[in-house]
C-alpha positions as CSV (number, residue, x, y, z in Angstrom):
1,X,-20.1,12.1,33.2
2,X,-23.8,11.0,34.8
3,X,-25.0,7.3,34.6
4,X,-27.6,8.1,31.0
5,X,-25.9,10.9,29.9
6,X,-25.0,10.5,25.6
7,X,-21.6,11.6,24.7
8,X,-22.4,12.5,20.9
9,X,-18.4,12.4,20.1
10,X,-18.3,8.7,21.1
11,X,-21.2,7.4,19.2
12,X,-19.6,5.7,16.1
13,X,-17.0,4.5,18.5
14,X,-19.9,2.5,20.7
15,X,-21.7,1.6,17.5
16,X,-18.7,0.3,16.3
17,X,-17.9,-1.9,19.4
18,X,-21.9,-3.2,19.7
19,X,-21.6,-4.1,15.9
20,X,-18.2,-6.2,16.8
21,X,-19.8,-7.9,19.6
22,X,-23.2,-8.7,17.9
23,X,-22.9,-9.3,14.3
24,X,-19.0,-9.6,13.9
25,X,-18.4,-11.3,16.8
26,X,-14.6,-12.8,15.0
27,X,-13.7,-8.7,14.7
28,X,-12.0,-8.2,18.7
29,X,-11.5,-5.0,18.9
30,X,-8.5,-3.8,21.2
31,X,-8.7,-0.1,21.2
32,X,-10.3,2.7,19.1
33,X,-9.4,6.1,18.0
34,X,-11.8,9.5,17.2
35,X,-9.1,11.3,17.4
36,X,-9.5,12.4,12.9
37,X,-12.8,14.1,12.3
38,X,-13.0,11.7,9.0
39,X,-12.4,8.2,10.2
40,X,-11.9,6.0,12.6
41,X,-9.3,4.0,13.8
42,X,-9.2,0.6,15.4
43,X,-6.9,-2.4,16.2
44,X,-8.6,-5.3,15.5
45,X,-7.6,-8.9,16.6
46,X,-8.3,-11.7,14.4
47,X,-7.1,-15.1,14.5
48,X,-4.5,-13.7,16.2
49,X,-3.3,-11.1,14.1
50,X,-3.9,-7.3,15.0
51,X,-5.0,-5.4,12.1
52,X,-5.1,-1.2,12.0
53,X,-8.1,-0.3,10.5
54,X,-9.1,3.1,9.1
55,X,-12.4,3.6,8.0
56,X,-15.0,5.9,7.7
57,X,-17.6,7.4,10.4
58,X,-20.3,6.9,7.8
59,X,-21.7,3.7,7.0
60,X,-20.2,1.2,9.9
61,X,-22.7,-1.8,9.4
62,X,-21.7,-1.6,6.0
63,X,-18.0,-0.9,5.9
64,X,-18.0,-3.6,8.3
65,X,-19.5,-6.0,6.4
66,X,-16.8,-5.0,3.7
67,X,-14.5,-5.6,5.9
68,X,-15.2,-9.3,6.3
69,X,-15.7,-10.1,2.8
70,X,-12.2,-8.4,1.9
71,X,-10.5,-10.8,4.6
72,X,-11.7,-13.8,3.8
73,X,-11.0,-13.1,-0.3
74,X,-7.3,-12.0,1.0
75,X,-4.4,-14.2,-0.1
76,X,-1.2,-13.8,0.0
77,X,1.0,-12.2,2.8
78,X,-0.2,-10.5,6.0
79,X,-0.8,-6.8,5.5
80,X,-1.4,-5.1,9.1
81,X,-3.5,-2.5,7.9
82,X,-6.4,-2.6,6.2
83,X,-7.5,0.9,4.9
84,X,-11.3,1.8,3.6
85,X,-11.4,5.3,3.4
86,X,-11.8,5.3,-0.4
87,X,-14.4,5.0,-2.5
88,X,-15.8,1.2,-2.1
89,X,-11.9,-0.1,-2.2
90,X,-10.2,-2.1,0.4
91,X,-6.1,-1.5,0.8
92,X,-4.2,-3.2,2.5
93,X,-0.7,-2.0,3.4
């Protein structure tokens, strides 16, 4: 890899970690996975809990922003991963 070369395959993955460290700076993101041509996932740290998260490779400002709402409306009992793959829903497992 060359210093200014773009890697298209990594590009949600960056935009994913710039978002985190601008806007949703309480997200801290461990590791990432491309690795499913659909989504991707993450392990997030948050008031230290780690969190799997699938989501798409659409929309990350958004689903983000989802995100964030869905855990701070959470009650109940820690779920360690939080899926939003479908259709404007948040699961947690």
């Amino acid at each position: 890899i060359k210093a200014g070369e773009k890697l298209p395959a990594l590009e949600q993955a960056i935009k994913l970690i710039k978002l985190s460290s601008f806007q949703f700076q309480n997200f801290k993101i461990s590791s990432v996975s491309l690795a499913n041509t659909r989504k991707i996932t993450f392990v997030m740290i948050k008031k230290r809990r780690a969190y799997k998260i699938l989501m798409p490779k659409e929309n990350i400002e958004k689903t983000l922003k989802v995100l964030h709402y869905a855990l701070k409306q959470k009650q109940g009992k820690h779920k360690s991963t939080i899926d939003l793959t479908f259709n404007n829903q948040v699961i947690f497992k």
